[in-house]
C-alpha positions as CSV (number, residue, x, y, z in Angstrom):
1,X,13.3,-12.1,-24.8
2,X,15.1,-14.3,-21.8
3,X,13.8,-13.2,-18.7
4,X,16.4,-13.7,-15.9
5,X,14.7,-15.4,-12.9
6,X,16.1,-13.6,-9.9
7,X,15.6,-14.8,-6.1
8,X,13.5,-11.9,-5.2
9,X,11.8,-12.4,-8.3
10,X,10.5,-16.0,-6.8
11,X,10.0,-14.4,-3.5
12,X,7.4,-11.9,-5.2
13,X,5.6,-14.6,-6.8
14,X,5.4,-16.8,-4.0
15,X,4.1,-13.8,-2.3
16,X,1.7,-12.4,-4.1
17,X,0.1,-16.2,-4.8
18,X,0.3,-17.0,-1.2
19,X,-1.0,-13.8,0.5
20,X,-4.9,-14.6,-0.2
21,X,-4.4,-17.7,1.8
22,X,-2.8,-16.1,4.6
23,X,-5.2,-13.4,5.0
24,X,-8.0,-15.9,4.7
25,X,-6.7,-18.3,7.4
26,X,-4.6,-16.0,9.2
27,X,-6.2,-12.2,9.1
28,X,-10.0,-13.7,8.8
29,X,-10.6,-12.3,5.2
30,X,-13.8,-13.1,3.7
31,X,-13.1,-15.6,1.1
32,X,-16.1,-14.2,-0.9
33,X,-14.4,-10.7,-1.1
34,X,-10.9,-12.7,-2.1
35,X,-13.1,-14.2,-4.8
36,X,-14.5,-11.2,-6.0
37,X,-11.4,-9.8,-6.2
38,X,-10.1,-11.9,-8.3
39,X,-12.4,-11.8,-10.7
40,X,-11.9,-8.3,-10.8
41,X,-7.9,-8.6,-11.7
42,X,-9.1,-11.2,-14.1
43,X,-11.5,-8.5,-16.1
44,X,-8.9,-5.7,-15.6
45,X,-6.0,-7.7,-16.7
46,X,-8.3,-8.8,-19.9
47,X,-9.0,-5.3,-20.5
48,X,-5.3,-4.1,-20.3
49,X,-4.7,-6.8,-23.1
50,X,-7.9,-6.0,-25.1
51,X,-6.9,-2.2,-24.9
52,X,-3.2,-3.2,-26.1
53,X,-4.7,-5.2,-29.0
54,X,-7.2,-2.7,-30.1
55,X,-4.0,-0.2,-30.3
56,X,-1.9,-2.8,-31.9
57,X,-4.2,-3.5,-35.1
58,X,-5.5,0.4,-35.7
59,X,-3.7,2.4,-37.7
60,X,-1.7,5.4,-35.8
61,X,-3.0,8.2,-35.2
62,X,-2.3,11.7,-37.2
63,X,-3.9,14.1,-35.4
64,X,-5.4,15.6,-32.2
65,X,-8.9,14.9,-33.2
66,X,-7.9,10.8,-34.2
67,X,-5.6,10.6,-31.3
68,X,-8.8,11.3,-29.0
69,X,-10.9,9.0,-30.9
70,X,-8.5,6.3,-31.0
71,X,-8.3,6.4,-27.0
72,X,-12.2,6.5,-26.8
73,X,-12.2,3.2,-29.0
74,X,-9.3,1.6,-27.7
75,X,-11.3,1.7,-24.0
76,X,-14.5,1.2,-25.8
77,X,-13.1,-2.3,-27.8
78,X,-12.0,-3.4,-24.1
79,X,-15.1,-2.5,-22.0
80,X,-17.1,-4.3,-25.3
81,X,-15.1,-7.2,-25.0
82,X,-14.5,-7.7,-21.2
83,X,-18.4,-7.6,-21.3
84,X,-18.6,-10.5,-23.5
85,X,-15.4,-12.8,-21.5
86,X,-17.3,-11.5,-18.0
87,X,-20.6,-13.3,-18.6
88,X,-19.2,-16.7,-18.7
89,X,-16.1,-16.1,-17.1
90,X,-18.8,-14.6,-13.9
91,X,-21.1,-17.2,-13.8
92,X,-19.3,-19.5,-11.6
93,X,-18.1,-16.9,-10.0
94,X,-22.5,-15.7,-9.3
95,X,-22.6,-19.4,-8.3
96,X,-20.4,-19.8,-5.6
97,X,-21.3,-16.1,-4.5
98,X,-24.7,-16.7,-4.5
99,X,-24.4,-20.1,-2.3
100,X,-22.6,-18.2,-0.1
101,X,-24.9,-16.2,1.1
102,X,-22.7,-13.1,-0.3
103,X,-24.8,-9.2,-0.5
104,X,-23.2,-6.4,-2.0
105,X,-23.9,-4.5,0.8
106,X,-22.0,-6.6,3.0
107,X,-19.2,-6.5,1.0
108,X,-19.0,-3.4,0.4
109,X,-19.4,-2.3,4.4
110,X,-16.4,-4.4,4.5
111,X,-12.7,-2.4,4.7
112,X,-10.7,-4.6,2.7
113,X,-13.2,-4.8,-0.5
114,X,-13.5,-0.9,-0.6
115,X,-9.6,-0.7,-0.8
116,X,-8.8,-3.7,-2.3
117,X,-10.5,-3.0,-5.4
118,X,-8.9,0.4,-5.8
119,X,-5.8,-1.3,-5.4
120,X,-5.9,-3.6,-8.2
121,X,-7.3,-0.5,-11.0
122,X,-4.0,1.6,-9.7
123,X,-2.0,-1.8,-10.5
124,X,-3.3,-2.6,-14.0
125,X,-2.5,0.9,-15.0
126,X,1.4,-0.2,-14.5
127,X,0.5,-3.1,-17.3
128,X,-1.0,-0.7,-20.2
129,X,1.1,-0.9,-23.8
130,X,4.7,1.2,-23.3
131,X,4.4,2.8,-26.8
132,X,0.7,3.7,-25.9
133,X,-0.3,7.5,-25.5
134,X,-2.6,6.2,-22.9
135,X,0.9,4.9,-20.8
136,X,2.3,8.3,-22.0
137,X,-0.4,10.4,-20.4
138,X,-0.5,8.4,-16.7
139,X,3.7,9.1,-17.1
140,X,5.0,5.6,-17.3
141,X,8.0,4.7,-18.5
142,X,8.9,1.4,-20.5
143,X,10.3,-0.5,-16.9
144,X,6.6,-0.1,-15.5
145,X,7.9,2.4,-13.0
């Protein structure tokens, strides 16, 4: 597949990797929520590919009853191993959290963590498999829309 680099295309990118930093130094984020969210997008973005793998090597479905079963062990295969990535994927992540000074409860009294997160689970469902029935059943189409 050639993928056709467009200038809006590079605008998007340069957004999307620069608007942490803004918010930090401009908007007063708390660079301890920015961290946490990305960890977050890092575990969901595993999980979408887990989920995609799990579908990829199983045999297909051939009835109601397997289709079910197939989507519980899809979701279970990526939960399992996003569980397994997340331990030493988080421990920095508890490091620099913890030498922060950084309390759930703090974080999550804070406006942009509470939406934030939301955000980025309603953004990893545009990244699920196309020929999925899980992509079928949120009503996305093969261009992500």
């Amino acid at each position: 597949m050639d993928a056709v680099v467009t200038p809006i295309g590079i605008a998007q990118i340069v957004w999307r990797n620069s608007a942490p930093i803004v918010g930090i130094l401009f908007f007063h984020w708390s660079t301890t929520n920015v961290l946490v969210l990305y960890f977050l997008d890092t575990m969901l973005s595993f999980g979408v590919i887990f989920a995609g793998l799990a579908k990829s090597f199983s045999p297909a479905p051939n009835g109601a009853g397997t289709w079910i079963k197939s989507e519980f062990t899809y979701v279970f295969v990526a939960l399992l191993l996003c569980a397994l990535f997340g331990i030493p994927l988080g421990m920095p992540v508890g490091l620099a959290l913890g030498a922060g000074g950084f309390t759930f409860s703090g974080a999550l009294a804070d406006h942009s963590l509470r939406v934030g997160g939301p955000r980025l689970c309603a953004g990893k469902r545009r990244r699920l498999p196309a020929g999925s029935s899980l992509c079928r059943g949120l009503n996305l189409r093969r261009d992500g829309a």
